[in-house]
C-alpha positions as CSV (number, residue, x, y, z in Angstrom):
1,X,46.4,74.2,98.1
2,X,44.2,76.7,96.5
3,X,42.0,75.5,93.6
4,X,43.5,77.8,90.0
5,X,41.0,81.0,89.4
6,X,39.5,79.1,86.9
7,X,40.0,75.9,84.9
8,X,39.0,75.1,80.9
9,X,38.7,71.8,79.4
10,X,40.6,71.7,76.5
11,X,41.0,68.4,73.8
12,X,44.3,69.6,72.4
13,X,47.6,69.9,73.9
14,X,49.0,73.1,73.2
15,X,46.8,75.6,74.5
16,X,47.1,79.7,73.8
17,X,45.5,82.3,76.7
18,X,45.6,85.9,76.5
19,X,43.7,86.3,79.6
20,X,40.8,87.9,78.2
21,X,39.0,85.5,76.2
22,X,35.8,85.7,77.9
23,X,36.1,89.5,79.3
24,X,34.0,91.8,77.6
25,X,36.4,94.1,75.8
26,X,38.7,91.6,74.9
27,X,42.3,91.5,74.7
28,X,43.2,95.5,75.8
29,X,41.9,94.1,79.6
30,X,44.1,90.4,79.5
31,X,47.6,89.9,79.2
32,X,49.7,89.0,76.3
33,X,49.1,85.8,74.2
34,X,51.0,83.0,75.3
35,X,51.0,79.5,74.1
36,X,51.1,76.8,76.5
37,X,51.9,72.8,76.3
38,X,50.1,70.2,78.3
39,X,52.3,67.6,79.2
40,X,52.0,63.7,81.0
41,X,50.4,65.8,83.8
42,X,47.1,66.5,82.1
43,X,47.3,70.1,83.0
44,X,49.1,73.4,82.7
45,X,48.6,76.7,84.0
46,X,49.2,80.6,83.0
47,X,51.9,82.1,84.2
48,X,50.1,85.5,83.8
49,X,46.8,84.2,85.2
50,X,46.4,81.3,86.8
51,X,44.3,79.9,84.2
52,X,44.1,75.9,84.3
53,X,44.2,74.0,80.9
54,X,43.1,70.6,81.3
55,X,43.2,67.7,79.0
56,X,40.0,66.1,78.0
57,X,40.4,62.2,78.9
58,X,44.5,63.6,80.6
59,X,45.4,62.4,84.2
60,X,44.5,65.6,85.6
61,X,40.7,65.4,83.6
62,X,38.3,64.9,86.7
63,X,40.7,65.5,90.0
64,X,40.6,67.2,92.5
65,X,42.3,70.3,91.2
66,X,43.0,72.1,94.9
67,X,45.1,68.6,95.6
68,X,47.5,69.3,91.7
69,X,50.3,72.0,92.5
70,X,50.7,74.8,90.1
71,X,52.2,74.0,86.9
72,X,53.8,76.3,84.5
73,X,55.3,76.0,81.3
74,X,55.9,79.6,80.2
75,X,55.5,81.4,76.9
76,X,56.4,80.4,73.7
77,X,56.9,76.2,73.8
């Protein structure tokens, strides 16, 4: 497996990512706002862009993130 684009360590569960948070430019070069929900895996990922939320202290929190499958939960949960 590939390792996700990039990862973020988050410390609550349900996430949001518009894909742009840290582009210059902002939201008019990411994708639209989703909110995402971290379950028992530690982890989810952006369906837009790959983006991996992890759980501070979760069961994915210091893995080895090429080794965790992708891991979706869509918009709006």
């Amino acid at each position: 497996m590939v390792p996700p684009p990039e990862t973020v360590r988050v410390s609550h569960r349900r996430v949001a990512c518009d894909g742009a948070t840290d582009i210059p430019g902002g939201a008019a070069l990411g994708h639209p706002r989703v909110y995402l929900e971290i379950d028992e895996s530690g982890y989810v990922d952006c369906g837009y862009c790959d983006r991996r939320f992890i759980l501070v202290g979760g069961a994915a929190d210091g893995a080895d993130q090429s080794l965790l499958p992708d891991h979706g939960d869509g918009a709006g949960r």
